[in-house]
PDB file of the backbone (N, CA, C, O) and the ligand in Angstrom, with CONECT records:
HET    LIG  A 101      53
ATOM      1  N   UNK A   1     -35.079  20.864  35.013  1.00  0.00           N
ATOM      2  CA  UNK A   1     -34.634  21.927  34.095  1.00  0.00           C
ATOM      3  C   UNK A   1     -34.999  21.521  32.679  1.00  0.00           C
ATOM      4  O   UNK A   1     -34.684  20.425  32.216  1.00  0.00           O
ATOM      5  N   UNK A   2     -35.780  22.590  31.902  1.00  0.00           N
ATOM      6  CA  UNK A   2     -36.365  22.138  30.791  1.00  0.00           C
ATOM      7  C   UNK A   2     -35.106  22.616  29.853  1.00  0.00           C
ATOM      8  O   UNK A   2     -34.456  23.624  30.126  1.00  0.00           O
ATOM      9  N   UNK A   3     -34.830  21.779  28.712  1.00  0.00           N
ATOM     10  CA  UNK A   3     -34.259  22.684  27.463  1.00  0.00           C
ATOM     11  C   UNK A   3     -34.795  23.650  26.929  1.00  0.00           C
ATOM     12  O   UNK A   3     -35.983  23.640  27.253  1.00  0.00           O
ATOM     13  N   UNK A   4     -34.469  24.837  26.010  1.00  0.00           N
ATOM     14  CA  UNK A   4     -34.971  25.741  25.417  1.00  0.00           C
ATOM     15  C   UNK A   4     -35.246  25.193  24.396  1.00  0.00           C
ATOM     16  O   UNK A   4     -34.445  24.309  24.094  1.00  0.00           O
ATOM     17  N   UNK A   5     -36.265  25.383  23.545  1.00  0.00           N
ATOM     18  CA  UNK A   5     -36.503  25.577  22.123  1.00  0.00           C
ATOM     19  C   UNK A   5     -36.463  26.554  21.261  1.00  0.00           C
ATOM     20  O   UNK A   5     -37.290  27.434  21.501  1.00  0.00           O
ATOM     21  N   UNK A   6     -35.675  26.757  20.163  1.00  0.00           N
ATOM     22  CA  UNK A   6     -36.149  28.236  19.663  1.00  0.00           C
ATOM     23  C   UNK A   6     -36.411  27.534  18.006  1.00  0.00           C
ATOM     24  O   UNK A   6     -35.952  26.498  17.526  1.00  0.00           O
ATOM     25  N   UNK A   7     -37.251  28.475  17.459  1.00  0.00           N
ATOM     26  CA  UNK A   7     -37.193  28.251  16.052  1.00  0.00           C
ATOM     27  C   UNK A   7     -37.110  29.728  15.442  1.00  0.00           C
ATOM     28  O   UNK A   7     -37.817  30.723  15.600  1.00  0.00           O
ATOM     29  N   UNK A   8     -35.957  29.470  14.678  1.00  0.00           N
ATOM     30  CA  UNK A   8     -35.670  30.408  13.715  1.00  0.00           C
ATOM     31  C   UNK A   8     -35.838  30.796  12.382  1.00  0.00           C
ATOM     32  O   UNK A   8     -35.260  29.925  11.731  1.00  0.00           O
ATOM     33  N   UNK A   9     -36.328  31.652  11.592  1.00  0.00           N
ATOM     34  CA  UNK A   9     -36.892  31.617  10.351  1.00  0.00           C
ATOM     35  C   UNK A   9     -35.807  32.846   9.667  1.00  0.00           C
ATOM     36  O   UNK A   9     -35.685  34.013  10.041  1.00  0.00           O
ATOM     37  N   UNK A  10     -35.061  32.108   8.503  1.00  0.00           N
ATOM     38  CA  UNK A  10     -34.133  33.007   7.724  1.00  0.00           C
ATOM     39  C   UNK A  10     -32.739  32.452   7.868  1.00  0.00           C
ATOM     40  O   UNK A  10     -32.118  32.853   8.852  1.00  0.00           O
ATOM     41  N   UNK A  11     -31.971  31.366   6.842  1.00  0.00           N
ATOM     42  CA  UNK A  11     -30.946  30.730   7.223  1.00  0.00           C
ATOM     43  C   UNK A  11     -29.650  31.953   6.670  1.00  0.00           C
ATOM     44  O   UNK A  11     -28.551  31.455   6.429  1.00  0.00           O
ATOM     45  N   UNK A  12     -29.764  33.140   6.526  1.00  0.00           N
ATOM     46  CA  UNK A  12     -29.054  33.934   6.251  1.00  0.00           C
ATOM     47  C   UNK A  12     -28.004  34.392   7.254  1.00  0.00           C
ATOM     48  O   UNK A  12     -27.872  33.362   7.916  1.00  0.00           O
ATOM     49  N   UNK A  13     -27.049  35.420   7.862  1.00  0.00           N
ATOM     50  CA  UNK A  13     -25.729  35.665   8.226  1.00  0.00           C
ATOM     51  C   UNK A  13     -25.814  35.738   9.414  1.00  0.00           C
ATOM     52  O   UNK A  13     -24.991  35.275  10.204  1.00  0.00           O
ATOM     53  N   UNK A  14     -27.266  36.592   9.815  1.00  0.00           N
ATOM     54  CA  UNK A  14     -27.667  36.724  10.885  1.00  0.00           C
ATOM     55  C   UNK A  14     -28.498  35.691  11.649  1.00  0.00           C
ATOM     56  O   UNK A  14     -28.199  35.442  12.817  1.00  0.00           O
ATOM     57  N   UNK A  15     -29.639  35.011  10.987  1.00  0.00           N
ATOM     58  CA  UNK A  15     -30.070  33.423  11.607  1.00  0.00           C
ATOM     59  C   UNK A  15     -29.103  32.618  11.559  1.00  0.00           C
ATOM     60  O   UNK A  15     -29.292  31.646  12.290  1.00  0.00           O
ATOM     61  N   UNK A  16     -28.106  32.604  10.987  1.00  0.00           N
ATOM     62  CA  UNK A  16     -27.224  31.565  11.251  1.00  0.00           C
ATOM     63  C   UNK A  16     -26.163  32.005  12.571  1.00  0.00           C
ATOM     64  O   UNK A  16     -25.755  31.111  13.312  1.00  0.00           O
ATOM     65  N   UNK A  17     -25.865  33.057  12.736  1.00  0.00           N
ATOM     66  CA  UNK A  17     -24.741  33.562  14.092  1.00  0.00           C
ATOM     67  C   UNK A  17     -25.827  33.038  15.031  1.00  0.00           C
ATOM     68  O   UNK A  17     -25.535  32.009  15.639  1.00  0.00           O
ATOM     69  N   UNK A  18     -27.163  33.633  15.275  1.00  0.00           N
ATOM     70  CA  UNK A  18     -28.597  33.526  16.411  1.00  0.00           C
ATOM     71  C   UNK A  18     -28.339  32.041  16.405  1.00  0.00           C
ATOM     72  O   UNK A  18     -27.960  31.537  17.462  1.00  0.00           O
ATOM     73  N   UNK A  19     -28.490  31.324  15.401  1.00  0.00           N
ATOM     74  CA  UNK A  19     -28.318  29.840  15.584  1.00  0.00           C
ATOM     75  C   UNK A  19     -27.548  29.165  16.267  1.00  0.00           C
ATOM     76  O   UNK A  19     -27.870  28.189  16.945  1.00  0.00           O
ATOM     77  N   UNK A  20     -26.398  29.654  16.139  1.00  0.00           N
ATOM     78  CA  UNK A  20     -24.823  29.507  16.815  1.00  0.00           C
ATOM     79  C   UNK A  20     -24.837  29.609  18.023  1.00  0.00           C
ATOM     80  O   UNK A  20     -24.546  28.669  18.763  1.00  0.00           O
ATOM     81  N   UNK A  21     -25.221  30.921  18.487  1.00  0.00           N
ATOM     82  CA  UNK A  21     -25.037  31.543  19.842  1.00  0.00           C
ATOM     83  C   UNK A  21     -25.916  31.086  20.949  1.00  0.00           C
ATOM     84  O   UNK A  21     -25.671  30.946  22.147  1.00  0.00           O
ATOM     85  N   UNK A  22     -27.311  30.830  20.062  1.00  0.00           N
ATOM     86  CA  UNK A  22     -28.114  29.794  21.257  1.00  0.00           C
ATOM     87  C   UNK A  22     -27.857  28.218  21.390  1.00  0.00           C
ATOM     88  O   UNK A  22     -28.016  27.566  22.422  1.00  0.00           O
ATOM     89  N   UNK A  23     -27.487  27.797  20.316  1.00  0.00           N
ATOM     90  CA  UNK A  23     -27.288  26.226  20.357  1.00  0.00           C
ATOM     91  C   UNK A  23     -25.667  26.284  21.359  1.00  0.00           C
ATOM     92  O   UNK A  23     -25.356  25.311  22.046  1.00  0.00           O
ATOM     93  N   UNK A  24     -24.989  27.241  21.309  1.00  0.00           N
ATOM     94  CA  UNK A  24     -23.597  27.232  22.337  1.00  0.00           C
ATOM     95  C   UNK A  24     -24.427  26.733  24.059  1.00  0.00           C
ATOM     96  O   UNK A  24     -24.293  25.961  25.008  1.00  0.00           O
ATOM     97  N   UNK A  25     -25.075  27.552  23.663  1.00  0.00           N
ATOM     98  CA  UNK A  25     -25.619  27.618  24.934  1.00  0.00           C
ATOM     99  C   UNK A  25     -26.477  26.886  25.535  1.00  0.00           C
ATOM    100  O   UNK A  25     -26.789  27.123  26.702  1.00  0.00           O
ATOM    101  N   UNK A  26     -26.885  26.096  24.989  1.00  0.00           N
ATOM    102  CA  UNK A  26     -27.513  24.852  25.040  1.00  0.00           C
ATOM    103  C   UNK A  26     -28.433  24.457  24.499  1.00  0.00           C
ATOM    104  O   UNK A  26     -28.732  23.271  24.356  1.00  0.00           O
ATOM    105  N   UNK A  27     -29.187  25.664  24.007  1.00  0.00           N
ATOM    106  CA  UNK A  27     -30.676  25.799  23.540  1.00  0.00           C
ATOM    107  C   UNK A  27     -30.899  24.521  22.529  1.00  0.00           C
ATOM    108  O   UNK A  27     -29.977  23.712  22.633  1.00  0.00           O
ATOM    109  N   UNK A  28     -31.720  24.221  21.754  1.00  0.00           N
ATOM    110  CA  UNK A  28     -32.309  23.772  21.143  1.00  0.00           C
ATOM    111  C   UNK A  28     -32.752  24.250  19.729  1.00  0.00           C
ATOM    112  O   UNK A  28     -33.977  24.364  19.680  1.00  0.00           O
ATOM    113  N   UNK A  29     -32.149  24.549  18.616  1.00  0.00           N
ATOM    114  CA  UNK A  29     -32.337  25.164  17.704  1.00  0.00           C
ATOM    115  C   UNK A  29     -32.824  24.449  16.449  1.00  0.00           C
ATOM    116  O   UNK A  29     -32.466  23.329  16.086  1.00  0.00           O
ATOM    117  N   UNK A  30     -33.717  25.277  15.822  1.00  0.00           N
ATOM    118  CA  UNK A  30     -34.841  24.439  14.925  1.00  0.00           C
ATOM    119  C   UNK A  30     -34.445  25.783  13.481  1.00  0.00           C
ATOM    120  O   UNK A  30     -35.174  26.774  13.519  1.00  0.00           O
ATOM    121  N   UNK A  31     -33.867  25.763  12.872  1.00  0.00           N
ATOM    122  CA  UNK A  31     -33.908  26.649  11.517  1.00  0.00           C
ATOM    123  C   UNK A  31     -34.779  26.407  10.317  1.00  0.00           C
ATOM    124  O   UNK A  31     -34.824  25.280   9.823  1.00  0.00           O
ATOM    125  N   UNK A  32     -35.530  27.490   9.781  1.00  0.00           N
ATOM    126  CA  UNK A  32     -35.887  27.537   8.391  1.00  0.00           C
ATOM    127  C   UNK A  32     -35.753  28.348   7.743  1.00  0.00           C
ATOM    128  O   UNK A  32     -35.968  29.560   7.768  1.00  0.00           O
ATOM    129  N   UNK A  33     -35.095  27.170   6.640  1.00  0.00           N
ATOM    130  CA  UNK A  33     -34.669  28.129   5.133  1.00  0.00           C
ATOM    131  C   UNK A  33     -35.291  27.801   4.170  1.00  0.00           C
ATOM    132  O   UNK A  33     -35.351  26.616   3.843  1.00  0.00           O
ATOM    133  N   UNK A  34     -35.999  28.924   3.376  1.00  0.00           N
ATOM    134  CA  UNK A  34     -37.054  28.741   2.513  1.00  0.00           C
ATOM    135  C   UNK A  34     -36.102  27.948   1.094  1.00  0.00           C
ATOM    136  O   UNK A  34     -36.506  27.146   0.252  1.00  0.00           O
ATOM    137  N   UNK A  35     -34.418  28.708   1.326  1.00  0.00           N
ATOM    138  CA  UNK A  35     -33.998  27.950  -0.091  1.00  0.00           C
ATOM    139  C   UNK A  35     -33.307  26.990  -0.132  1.00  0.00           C
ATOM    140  O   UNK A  35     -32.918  26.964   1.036  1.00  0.00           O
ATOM    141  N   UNK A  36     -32.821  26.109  -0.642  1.00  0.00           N
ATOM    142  CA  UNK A  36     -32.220  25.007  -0.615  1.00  0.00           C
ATOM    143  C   UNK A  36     -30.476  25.171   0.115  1.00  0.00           C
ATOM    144  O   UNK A  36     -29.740  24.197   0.272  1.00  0.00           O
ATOM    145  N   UNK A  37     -30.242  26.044   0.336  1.00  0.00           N
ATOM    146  CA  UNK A  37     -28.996  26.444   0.616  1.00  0.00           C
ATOM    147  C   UNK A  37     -28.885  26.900   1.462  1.00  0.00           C
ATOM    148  O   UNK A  37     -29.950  27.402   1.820  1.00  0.00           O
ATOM    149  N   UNK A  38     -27.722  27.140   2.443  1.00  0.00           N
ATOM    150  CA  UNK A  38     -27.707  28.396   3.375  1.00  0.00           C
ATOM    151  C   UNK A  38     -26.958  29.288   3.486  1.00  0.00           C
ATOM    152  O   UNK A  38     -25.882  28.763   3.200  1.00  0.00           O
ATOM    153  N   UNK A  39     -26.680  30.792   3.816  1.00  0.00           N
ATOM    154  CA  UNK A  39     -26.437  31.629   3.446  1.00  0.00           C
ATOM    155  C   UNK A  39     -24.783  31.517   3.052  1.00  0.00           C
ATOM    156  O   UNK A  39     -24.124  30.767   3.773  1.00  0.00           O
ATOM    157  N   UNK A  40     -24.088  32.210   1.964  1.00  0.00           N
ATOM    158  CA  UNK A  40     -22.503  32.131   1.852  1.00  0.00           C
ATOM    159  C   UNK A  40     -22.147  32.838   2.131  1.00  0.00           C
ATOM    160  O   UNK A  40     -20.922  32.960   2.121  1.00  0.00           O
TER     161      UNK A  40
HETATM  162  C1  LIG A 101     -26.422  42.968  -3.804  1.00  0.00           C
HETATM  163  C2  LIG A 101     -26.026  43.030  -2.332  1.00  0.00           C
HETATM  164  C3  LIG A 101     -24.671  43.173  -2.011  1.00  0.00           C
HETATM  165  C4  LIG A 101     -24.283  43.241  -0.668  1.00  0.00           C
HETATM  166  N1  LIG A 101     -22.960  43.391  -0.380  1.00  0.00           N
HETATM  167  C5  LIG A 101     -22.555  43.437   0.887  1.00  0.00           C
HETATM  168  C6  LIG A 101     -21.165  43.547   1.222  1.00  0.00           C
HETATM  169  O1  LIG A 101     -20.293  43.628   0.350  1.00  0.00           O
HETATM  170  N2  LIG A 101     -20.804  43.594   2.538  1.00  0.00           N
HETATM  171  C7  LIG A 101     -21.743  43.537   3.537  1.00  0.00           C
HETATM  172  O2  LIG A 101     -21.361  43.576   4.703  1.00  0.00           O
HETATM  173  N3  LIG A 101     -23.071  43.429   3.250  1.00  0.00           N
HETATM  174  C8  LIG A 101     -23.495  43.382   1.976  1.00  0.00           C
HETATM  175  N4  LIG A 101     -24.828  43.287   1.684  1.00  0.00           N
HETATM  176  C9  LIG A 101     -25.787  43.275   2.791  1.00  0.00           C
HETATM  177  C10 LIG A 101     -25.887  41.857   3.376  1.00  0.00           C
HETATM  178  O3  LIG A 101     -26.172  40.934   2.353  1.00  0.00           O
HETATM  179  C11 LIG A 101     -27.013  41.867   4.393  1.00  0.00           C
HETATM  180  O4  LIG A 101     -26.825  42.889   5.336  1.00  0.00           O
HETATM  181  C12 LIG A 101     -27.071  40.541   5.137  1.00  0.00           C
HETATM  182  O5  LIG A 101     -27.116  39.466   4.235  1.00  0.00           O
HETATM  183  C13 LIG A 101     -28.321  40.526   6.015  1.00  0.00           C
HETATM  184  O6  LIG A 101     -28.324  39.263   6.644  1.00  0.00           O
HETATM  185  P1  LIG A 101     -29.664  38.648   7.142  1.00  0.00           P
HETATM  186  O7  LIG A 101     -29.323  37.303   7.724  1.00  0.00           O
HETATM  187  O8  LIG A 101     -30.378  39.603   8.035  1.00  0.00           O
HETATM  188  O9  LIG A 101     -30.588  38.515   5.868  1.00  0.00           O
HETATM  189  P2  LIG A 101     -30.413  37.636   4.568  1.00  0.00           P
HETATM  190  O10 LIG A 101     -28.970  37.402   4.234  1.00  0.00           O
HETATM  191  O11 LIG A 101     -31.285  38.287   3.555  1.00  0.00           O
HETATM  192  O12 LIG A 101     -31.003  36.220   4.971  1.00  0.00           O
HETATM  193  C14 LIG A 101     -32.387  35.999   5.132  1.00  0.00           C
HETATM  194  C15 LIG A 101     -32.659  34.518   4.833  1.00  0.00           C
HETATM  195  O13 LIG A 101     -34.010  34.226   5.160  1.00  0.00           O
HETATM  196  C16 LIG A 101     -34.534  33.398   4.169  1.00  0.00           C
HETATM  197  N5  LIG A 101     -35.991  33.545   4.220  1.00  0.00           N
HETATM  198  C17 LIG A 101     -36.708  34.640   3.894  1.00  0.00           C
HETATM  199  N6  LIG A 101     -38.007  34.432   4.101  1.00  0.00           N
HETATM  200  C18 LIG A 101     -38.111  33.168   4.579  1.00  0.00           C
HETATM  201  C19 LIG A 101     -39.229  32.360   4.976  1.00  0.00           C
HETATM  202  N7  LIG A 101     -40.496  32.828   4.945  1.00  0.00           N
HETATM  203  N8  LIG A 101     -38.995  31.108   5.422  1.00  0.00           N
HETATM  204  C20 LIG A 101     -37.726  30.630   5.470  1.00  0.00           C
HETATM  205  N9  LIG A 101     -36.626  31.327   5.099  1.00  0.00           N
HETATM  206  C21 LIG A 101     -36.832  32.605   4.659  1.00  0.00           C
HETATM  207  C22 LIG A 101     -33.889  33.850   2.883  1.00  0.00           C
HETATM  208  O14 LIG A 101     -33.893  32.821   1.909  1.00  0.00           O
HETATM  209  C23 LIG A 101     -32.462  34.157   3.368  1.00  0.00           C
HETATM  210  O15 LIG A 101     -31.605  33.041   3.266  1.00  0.00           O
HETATM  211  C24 LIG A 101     -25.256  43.183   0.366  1.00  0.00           C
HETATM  212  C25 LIG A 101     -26.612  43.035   0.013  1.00  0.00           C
HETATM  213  C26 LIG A 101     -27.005  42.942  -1.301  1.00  0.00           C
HETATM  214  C27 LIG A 101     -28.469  42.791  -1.660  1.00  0.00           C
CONECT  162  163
CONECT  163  162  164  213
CONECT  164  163  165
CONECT  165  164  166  211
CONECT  166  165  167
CONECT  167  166  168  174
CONECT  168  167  169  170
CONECT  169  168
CONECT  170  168  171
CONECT  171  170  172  173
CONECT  172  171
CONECT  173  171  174
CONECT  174  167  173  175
CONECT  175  174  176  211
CONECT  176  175  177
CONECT  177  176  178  179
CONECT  178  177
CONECT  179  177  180  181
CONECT  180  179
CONECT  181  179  182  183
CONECT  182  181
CONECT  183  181  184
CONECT  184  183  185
CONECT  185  184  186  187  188
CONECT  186  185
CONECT  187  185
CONECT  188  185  189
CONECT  189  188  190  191  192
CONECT  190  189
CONECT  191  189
CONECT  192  189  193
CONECT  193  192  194
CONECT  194  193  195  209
CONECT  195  194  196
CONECT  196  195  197  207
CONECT  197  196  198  206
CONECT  198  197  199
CONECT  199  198  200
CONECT  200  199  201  206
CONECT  201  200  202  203
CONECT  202  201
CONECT  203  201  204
CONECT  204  203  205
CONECT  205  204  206
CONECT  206  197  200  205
CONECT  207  196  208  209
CONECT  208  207
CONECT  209  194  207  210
CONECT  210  209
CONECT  211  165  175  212
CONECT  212  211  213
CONECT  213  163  212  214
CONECT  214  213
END
């Protein structure tokens, strides 16, 4: 059984829940945020 990989682009309200919901799940999550911060 392989892990998932996902990469996500946009550390905003919505890449960050997507982030959440696959890494729950076991996935493998890779985020990019173009700004130094992530979304408030
Ligand atoms: C002035 C204003 C006021 C608002 N007020 C409200 C409110 O009161 N209540 C409400 O519910 N909604 C409000 N909204 C709407 C809300 O902000 C958006 O619906 C919500 O932020 C969308 O989330 P998102 O994750 O899709 O996008 P965003 O929040 O825009 O996040 C996208 C992210 O992707 C990043 N990004 C973009 N391009 C790249 C790239 N090439 N590489 C890496 N990272 C990248 C950006 O830096 C950003 O962090 C408001 C919007 C604005 C503009």
């Amino acid at each position: 059984m392989f892990k998932r990989r996902v990469s996500i682009v946009g550390g905003g309200i919505v890449g960050l829940a997507v982030a959440d919901r696959l890494a729950r799940r076991g996935a493998e999550v890779i985020l990019f945020e173009k700004e130094s911060r992530r979304a408030r």
